[in-house]
C-alpha positions in Angstrom: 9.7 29.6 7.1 6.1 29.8 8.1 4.3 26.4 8.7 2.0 26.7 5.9 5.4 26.7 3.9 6.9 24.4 5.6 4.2 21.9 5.3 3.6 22.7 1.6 7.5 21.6 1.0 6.9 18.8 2.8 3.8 17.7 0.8 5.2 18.7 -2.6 8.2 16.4 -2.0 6.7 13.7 -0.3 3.1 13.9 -2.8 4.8 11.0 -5.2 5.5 8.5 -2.5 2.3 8.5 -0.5 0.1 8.2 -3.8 1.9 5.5 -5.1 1.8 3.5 -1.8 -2.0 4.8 -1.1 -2.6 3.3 -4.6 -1.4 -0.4 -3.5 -3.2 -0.3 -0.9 -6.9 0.7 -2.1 -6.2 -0.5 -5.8 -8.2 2.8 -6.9 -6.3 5.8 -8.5 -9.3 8.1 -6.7 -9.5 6.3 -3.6 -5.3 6.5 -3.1 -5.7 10.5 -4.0 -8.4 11.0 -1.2 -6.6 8.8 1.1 -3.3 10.9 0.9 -5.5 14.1 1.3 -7.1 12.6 3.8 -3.7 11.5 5.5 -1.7 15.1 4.8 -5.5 16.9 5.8 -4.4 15.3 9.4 -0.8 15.9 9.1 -1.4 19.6 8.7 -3.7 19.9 11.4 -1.0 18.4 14.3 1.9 19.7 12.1 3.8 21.4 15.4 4.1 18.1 16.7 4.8 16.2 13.3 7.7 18.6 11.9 9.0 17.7 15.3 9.0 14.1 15.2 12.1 11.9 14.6 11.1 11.1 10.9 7.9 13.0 9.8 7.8 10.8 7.2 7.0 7.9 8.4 5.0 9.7 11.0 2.6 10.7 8.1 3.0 7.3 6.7 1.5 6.0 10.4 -1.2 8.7 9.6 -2.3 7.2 6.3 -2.3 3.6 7.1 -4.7 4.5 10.1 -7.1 6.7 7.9 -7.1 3.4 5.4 -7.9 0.7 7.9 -10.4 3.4 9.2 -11.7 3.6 5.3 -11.7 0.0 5.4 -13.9 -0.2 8.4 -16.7 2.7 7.1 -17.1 0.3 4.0 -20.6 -1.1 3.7 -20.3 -2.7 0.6 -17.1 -4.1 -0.1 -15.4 -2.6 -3.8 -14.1 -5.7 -5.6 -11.2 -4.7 -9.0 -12.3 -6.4 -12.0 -11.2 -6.9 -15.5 -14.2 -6.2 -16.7 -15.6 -2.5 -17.5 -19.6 -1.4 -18.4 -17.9 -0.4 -21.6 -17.4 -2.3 -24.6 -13.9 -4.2 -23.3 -10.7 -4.3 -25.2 -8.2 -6.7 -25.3 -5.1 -5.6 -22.8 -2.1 -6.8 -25.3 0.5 -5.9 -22.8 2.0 -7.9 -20.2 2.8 -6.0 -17.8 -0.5 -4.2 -17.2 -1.9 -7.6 -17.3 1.2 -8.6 -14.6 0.0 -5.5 -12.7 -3.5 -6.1 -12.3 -3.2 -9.6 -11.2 -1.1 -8.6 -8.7 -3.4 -5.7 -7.8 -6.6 -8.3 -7.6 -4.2 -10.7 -5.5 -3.3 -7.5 -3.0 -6.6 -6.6 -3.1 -7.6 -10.4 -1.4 -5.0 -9.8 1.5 -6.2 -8.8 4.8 -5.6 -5.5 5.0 -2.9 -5.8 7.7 -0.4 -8.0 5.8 -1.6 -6.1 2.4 0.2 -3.1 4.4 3.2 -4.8 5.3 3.7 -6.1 1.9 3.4 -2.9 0.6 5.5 -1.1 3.2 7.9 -3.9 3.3 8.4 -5.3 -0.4 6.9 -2.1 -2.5 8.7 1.0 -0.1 11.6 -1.0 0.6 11.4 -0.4 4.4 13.0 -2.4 6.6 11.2 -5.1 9.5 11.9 -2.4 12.2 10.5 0.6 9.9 7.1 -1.7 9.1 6.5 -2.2 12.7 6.8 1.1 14.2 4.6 2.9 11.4 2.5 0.0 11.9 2.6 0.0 15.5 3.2 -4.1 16.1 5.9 -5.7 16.9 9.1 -7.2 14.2 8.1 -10.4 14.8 4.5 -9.9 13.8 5.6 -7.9 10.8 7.7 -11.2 9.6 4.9 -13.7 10.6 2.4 -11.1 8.3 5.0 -10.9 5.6 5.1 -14.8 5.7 1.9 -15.4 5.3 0.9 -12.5 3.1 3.8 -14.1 0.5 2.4 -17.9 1.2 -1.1 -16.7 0.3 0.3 -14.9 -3.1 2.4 -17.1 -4.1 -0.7 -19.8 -3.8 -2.8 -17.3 -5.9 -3.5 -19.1 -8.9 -3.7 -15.8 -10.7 -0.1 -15.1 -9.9 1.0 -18.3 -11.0 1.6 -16.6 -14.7 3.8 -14.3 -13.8 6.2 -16.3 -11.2 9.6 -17.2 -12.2 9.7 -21.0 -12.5 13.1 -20.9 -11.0 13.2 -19.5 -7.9 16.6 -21.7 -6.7 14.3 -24.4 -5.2 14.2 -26.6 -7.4 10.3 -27.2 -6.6 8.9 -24.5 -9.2 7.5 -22.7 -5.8 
């Protein structure tokens, strides 16, 4: 198989994942699509070296997070999500967009660091070990980010809503 191919089957399998992740992390469906492109756009380019990698997954994965916090850093203005459209708004009657946006707003206020270990963590389902080598820290700062990153959420006032009450602590927390 030549490595055009080879990549190709790689991207076409892969394509769902990274979007969906690249989404969480910008909040923007077009800013997740370039970010991927921008991500497999590198991939391709050291691809001898990438198909040879342990996991070239997660060495991808690596590849994205670095072009977002690179994104990140680029930005003049910063992009705040909002409810509100230029259009004439209509009421959202179902709850779990509404769910979804509150919790894309409440991602959106992380620092980008523990924003990527949530995601990578809680959304991928990637273990402690597999969040700190993409990330390239160590397990114990990937806990200490994934502690404060769920402190900071679960204080979000616009999360509050959509918290189960009962959480087995007795404390509504």
């Amino acid at each position: 198989m030549s490595v055009e191919d080879d990549f190709q089957a790689f991207m076409v399998a892969r394509w769902p994942a990274l979007l969906r992740t690249a989404y969480l992390l910008t909040g923007n469906r077009d800013d997740a699509e370039d970010l991927v492109q921008a991500a497999l756009a590198r991939a391709f380019s050291r691809w001898s070296r990438v198909c040879r990698a342990d996991d070239p997954a997660a060495y991808v994965w690596r590849i994205m997070i670095n072009v977002n916090v690179d994104r990140l850093r680029r930005l003049k203005l910063r992009e705040w999500l909002t409810s509100r459209l230029p259009e004439r708004p209509t009421a959202d009657r179902s709850d779990e967009l509404v769910a979804r946006r509150a919790l894309l707003e409440a991602l959106d206020r992380l620092p980008a660091r523990q924003r990527a270990v949530v995601v990578l963590r809680y959304v991928e389902d990637r273990s402690e070990g597999q969040v700190a080598e993409l990330l390239g820290i160590g397990v114990g700062t990937v806990r200490s980010h994934a502690a404060r990153a769920l402190a900071r959420l679960r204080a979000d006032g616009a999360l509050r809503d959509f918290i189960p009450q009962a959480c087995g602590r007795g404390d509504g927390r």
